[in-house]
C-alpha positions as CSV (number, residue, x, y, z in Angstrom):
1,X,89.3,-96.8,-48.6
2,X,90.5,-96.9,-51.9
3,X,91.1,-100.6,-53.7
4,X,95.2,-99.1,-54.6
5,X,94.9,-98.5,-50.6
6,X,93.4,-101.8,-49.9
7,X,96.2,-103.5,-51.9
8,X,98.8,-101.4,-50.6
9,X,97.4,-102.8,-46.8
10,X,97.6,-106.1,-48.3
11,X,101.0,-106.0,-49.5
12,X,102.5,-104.2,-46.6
13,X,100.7,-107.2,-44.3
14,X,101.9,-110.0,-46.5
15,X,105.6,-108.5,-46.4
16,X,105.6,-107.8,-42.7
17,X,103.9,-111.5,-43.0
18,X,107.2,-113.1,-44.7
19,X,109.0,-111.3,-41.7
20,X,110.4,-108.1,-43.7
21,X,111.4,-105.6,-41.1
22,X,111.0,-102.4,-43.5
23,X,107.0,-103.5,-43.7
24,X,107.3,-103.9,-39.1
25,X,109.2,-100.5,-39.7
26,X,106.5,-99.1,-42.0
27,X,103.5,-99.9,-39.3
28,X,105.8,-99.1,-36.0
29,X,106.1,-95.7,-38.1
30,X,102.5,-95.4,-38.7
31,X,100.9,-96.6,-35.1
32,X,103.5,-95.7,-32.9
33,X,103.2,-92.3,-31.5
34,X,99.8,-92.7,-31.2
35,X,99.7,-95.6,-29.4
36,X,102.9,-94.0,-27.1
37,X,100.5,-90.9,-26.2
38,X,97.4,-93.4,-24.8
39,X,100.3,-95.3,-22.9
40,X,102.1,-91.7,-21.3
41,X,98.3,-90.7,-20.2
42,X,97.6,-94.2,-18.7
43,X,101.3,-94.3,-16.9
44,X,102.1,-90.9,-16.4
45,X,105.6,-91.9,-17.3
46,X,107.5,-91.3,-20.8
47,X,110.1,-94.0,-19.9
48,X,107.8,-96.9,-18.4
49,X,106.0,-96.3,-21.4
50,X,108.8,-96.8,-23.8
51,X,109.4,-100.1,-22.0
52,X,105.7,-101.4,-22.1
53,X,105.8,-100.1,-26.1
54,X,108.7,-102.4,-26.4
55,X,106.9,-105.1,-25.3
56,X,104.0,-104.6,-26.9
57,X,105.8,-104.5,-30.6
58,X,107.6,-107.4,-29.6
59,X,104.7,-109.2,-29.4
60,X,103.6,-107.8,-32.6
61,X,106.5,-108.8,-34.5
62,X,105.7,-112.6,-32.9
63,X,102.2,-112.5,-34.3
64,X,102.9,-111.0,-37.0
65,X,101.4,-113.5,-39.5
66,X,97.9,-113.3,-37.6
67,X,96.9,-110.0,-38.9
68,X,94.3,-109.6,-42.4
69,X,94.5,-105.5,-41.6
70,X,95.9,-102.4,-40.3
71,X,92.8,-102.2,-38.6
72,X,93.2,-105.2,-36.6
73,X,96.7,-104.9,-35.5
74,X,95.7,-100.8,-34.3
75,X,93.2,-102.7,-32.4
76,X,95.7,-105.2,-31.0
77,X,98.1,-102.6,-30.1
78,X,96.2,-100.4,-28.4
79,X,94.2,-103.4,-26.3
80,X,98.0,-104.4,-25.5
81,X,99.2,-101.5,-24.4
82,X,96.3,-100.8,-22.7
83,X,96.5,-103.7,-20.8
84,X,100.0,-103.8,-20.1
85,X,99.7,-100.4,-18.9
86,X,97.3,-101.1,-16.5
């Protein structure tokens, strides 16, 4: 990773940090259809998938100022919804 990346992760954490919803929109954008696919395969339903998703980024957006990287909220999202969905 590129240090212009790394400071681009940084900013995007510290504004999603402060509670700006464009930098929650930014990573729901960036995580969320992955995460969605694990979650269909696990549940073998689209809509009780939406529904645990839901969950799951609301609990995201409540820790929200726990997180140093991208990295560590992908991990957190997929043990969630992995969890959740089982």
């Amino acid at each position: 990773m590129s240090k212009e990346q790394v400071q681009e992760e940084h900013e995007l954490l510290r504004r999603m940090g402060k509670g700006d919803q464009q930098a929650f929109n930014e990573v729901f954008s960036l995580l969320y259809q992955r995460i969605t696919y694990m979650v269909v395969r696990l549940v073998g339903d689209e809509e009780d998938a939406k529904d645990i998703l839901a969950e799951v980024f609301i609990k995201l957006w409540d820790r929200r100022t726990s997180f140093q990287s991208l990295a560590a909220i992908k991990a957190f999202l997929y043990i969630s919804a992995r969890n959740k969905s089982l």
